[in-house]
C-alpha positions as CSV (number, residue, x, y, z in Angstrom):
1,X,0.0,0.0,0.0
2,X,2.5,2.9,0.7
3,X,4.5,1.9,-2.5
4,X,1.2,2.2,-4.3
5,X,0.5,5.5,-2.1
6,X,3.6,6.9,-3.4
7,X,3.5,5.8,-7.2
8,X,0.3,7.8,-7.1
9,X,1.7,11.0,-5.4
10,X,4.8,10.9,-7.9
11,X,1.8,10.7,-10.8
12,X,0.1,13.6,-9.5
13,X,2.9,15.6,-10.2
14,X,4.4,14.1,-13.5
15,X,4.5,17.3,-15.2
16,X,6.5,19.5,-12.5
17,X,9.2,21.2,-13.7
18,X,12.5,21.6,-11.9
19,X,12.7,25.3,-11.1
20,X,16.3,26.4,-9.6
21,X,17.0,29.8,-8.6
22,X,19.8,31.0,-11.3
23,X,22.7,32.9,-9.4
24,X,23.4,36.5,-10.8
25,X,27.1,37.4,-10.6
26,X,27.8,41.0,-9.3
27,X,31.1,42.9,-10.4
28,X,31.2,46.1,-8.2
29,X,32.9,48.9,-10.0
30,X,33.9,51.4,-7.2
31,X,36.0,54.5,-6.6
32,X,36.4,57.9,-7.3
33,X,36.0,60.1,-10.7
34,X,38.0,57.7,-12.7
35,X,35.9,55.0,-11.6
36,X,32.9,57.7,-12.5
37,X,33.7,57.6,-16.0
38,X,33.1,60.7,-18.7
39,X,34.1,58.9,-22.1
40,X,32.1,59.4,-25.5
41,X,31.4,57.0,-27.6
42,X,32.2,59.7,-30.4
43,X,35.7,60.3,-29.6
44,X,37.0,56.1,-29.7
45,X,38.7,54.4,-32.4
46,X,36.3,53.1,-35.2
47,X,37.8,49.5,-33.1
48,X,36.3,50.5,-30.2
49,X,32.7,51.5,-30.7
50,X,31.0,48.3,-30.9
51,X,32.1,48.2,-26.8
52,X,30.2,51.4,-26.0
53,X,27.1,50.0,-27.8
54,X,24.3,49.2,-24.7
55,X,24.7,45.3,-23.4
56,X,21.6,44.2,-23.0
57,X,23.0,40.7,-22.0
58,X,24.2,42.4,-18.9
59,X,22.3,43.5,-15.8
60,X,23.5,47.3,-14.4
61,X,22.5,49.9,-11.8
62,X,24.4,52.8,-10.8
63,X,25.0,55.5,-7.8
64,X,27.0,58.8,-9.0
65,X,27.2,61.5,-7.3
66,X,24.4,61.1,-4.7
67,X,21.8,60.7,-7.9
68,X,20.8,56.6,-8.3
69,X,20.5,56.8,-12.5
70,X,18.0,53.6,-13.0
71,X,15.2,52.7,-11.2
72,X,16.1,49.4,-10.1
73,X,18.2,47.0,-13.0
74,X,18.6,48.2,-16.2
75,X,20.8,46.5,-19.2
76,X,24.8,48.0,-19.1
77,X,24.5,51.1,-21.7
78,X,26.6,54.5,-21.4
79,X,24.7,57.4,-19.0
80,X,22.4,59.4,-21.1
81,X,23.5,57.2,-24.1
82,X,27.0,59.3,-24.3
83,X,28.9,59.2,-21.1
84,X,31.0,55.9,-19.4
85,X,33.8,54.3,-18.1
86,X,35.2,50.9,-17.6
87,X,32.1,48.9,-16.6
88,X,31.4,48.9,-20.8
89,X,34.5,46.9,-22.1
90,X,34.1,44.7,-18.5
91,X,30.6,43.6,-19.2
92,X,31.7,42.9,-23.2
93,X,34.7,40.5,-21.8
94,X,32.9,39.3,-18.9
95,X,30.0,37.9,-20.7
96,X,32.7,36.7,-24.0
97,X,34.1,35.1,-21.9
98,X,31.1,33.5,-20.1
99,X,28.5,33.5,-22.1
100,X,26.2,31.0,-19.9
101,X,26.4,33.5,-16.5
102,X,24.1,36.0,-15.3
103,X,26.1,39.0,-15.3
104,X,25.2,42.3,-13.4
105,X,27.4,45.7,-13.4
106,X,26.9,47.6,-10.2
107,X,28.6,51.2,-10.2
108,X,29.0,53.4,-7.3
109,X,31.3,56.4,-7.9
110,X,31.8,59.8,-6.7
111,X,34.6,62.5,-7.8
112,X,37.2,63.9,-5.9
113,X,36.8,61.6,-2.9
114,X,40.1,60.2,-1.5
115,X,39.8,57.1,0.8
116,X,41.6,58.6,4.1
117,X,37.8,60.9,4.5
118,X,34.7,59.8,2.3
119,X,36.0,55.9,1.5
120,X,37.5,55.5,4.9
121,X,36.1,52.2,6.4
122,X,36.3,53.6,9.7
123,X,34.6,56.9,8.4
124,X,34.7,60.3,8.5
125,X,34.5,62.9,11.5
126,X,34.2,65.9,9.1
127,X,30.9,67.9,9.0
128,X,29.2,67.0,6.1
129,X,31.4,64.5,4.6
130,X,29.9,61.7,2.5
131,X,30.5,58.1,4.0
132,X,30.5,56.1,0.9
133,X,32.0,52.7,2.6
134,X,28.7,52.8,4.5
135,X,26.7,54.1,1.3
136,X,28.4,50.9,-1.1
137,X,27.1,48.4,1.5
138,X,24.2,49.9,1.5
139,X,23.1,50.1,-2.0
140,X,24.7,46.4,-2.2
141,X,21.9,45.3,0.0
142,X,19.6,46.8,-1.9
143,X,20.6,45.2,-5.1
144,X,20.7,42.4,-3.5
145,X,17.2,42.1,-1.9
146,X,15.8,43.5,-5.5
147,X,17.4,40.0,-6.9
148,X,16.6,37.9,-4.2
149,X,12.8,39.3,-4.8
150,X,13.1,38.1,-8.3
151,X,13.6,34.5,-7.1
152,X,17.4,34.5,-7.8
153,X,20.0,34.0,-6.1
154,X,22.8,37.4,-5.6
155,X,27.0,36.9,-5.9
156,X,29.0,39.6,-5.4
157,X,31.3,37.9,-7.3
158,X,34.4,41.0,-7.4
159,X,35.4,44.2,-7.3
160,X,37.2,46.9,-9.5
161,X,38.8,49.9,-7.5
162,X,39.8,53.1,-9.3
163,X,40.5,55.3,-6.9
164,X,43.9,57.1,-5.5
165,X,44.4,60.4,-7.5
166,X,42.8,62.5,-4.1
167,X,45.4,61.0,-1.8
168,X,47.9,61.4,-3.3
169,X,47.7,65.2,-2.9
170,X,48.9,64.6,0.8
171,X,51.7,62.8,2.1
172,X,49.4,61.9,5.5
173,X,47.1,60.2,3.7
174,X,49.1,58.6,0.9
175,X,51.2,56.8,4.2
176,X,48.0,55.5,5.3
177,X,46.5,54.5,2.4
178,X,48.0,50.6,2.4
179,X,46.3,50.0,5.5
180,X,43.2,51.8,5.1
181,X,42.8,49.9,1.6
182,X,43.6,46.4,3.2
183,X,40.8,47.1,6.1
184,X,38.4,48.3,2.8
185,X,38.8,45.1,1.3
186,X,38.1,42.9,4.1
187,X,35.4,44.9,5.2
188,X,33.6,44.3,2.0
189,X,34.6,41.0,1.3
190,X,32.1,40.3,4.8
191,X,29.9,42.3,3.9
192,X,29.5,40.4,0.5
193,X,29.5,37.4,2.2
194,X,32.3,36.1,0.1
195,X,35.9,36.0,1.9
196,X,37.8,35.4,-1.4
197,X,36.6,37.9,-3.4
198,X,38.4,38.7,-6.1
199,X,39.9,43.2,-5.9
200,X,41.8,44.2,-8.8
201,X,43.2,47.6,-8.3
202,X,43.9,50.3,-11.1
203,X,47.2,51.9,-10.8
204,X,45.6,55.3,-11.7
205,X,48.6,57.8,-12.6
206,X,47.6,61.2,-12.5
207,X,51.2,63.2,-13.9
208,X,49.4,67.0,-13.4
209,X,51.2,69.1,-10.6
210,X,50.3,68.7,-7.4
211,X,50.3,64.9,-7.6
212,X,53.6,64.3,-5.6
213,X,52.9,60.7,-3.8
214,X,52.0,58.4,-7.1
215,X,54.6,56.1,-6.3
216,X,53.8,55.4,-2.5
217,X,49.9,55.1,-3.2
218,X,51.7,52.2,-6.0
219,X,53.8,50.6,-3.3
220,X,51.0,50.0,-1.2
221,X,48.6,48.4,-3.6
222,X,51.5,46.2,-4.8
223,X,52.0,45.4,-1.0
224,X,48.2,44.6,-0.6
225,X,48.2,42.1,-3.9
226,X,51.7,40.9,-2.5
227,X,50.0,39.1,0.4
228,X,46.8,38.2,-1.0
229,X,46.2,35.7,-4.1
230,X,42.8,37.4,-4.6
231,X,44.1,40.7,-5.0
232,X,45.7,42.1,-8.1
233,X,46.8,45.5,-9.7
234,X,45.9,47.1,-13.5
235,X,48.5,49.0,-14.7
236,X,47.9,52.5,-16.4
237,X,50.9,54.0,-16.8
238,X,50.6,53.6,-20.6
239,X,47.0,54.6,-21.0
240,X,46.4,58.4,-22.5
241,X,45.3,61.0,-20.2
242,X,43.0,64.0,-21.4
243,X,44.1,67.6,-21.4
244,X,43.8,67.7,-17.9
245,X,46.2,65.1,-17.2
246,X,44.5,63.3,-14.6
247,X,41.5,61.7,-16.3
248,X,41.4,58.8,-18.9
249,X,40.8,59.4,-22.7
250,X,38.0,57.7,-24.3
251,X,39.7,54.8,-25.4
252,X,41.8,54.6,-22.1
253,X,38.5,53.6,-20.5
254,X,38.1,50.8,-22.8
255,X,41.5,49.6,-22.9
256,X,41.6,49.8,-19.2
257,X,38.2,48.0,-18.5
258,X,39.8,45.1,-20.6
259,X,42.7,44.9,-17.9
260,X,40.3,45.0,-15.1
261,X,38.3,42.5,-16.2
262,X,40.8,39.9,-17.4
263,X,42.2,40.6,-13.7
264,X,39.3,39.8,-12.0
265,X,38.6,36.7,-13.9
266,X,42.3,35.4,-13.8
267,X,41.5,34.9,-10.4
268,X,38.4,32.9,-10.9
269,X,36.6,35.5,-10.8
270,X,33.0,32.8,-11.2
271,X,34.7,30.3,-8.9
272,X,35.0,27.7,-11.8
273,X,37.4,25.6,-10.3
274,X,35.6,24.9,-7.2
275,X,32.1,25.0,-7.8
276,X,29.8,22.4,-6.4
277,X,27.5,20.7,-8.6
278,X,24.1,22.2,-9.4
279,X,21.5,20.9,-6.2
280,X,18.3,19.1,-7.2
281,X,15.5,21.3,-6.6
282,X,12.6,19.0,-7.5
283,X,11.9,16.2,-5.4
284,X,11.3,12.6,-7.3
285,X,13.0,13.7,-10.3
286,X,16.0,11.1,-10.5
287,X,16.7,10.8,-13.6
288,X,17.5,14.7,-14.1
289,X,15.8,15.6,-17.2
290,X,13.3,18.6,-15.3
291,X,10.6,16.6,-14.9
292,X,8.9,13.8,-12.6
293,X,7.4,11.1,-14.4
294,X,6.6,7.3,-15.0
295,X,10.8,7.1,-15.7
296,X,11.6,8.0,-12.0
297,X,9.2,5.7,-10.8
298,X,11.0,2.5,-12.9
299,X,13.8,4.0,-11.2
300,X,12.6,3.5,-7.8
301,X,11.1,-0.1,-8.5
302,X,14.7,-1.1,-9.9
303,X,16.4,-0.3,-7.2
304,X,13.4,-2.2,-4.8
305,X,15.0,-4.0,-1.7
306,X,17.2,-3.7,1.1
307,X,19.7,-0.9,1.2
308,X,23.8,-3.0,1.2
């Protein structure tokens, strides 16, 4: 009787499907005005173009200066159709390079910040200063309950800092800048909920006056990806600078999003080489093929009898 009990409640639901949660894969892009991005489209290489054309086989939200630009998830495009920065040519090699994942750009960028006041993980005593470490984490809960409420699952799979031209103004905050970025790092990586995230770090190089501690800020980023395996540097020492000698050129931004990217995933970025196997999310289907049905059941009645 309870084998034919059981046939029968199998039957009743021979047309279930398997439904699984898919897992979206966030790539943070964070920092300051670099990391805000103010290319054209118009004013790349003829090469470059097709990689400022809008993605939309890749999820992205953005926070820039205090103003949130879509309402929830939108597909990765330039702001206002005309204005970006790295998080183009990232989502194009991210998703090239794995075409199967659900990808999801999340920007959150402000200029002229440096990370000794507004990034500081510790914050910032100063009236009216903007505490963006606390405003990132945040806004990455909010993303992440907006995905969770679609039924998926949310990985905050890296991040992409582009950030450094403010401190190194002063000498006091370029000495403390290897520590501060360290603590940053594994602040966020808890706050993610994933302790080997993968941080690449662009060695932004700012050659205007005024700029005199390049080369410490350097040191200590090399330090930081000198002790950790999931931490890496981007250089940009080689990547043209507009009039102004501090900000990337149009095609800077793409060339450098490339680096990032191939960074990040060089470091198994989607945790390919340890992922466990999908889990079963439909009760009675043994065979695997999405659905319960009269082949599970011949399953079961094979494999009748006492356990060995």
């Amino acid at each position: 009787m309870r084998l034919l009990a059981w046939i029968t409640s199998i039957c009743m639901f021979s047309t279930a499907v398997v439904t699984q949660a898919e897992v979206v894969d966030v790539i943070i892009v964070a920092g300051q005005s670099n990391a805000v991005g103010a290319a054209h489209p118009d004013y790349v290489l003829e090469q470059s173009r097709p990689y400022c054309a809008p993605n939309e086989d890749v999820r992205y939200c953005f926070w820039v200066h205090e103003q949130v630009y879509t309402d929830g998830w939108t597909h990765l495009r330039p702001i206002g159709g005309y204005s970006f920065g790295v998080e183009m040519m990232m989502g194009y090699t991210f998703k090239e390079a794995a075409p199967n994942r659900n990808l999801a750009m999340m920007k959150y960028a402000y200029n002229g910040v440096s990370l000794a006041c507004e990034w500081n993980p510790n914050g910032c005593t100063q009236n009216g200063t903007l505490q963006l470490f606390e405003g990132l984490k945040q806004w990455m809960n909010t993303y992440r309950i907006m995905i969770e409420n679609e039924g998926d699952t949310c990985n905050f799979a890296g991040l992409a800092w582009i950030q450094g031209e403010s401190d190194m103004m002063a000498e006091w905050q370029a000495v403390m800048y290897k520590d501060l970025m360290t603590q940053f790092i594994d602040d966020i990586r808890v706050h993610a909920n994933n302790p080997d995230m993968p941080v690449v770090m662009a060695l932004v190089n700012p050659t205007a006056s005024g700029f005199n501690w390049v080369d410490l800020i350097h040191e200590g980023m090399h330090e930081i990806a000198a002790n950790d395996s999931k931490v890496a540097t981007a250089t940009c020492r080689d990547l043209p600078l507009r009039s102004d000698n501090i900000h990337f050129a149009a095609d800077s931004a793409i060339w450098l999003g490339g680096r990032l990217a191939d960074s990040l995933m060089a470091m198994d970025l989607f945790n390919t080489t340890s992922a466990p196997p999908p889990v079963p999310t439909c009760p009675g289907d043994f065979n695997g093929d999405g659905t319960v049905g009269a082949t599970d059941i011949l399953l079961v009645i094979n494999n009748w009898g006492i356990c060995p």
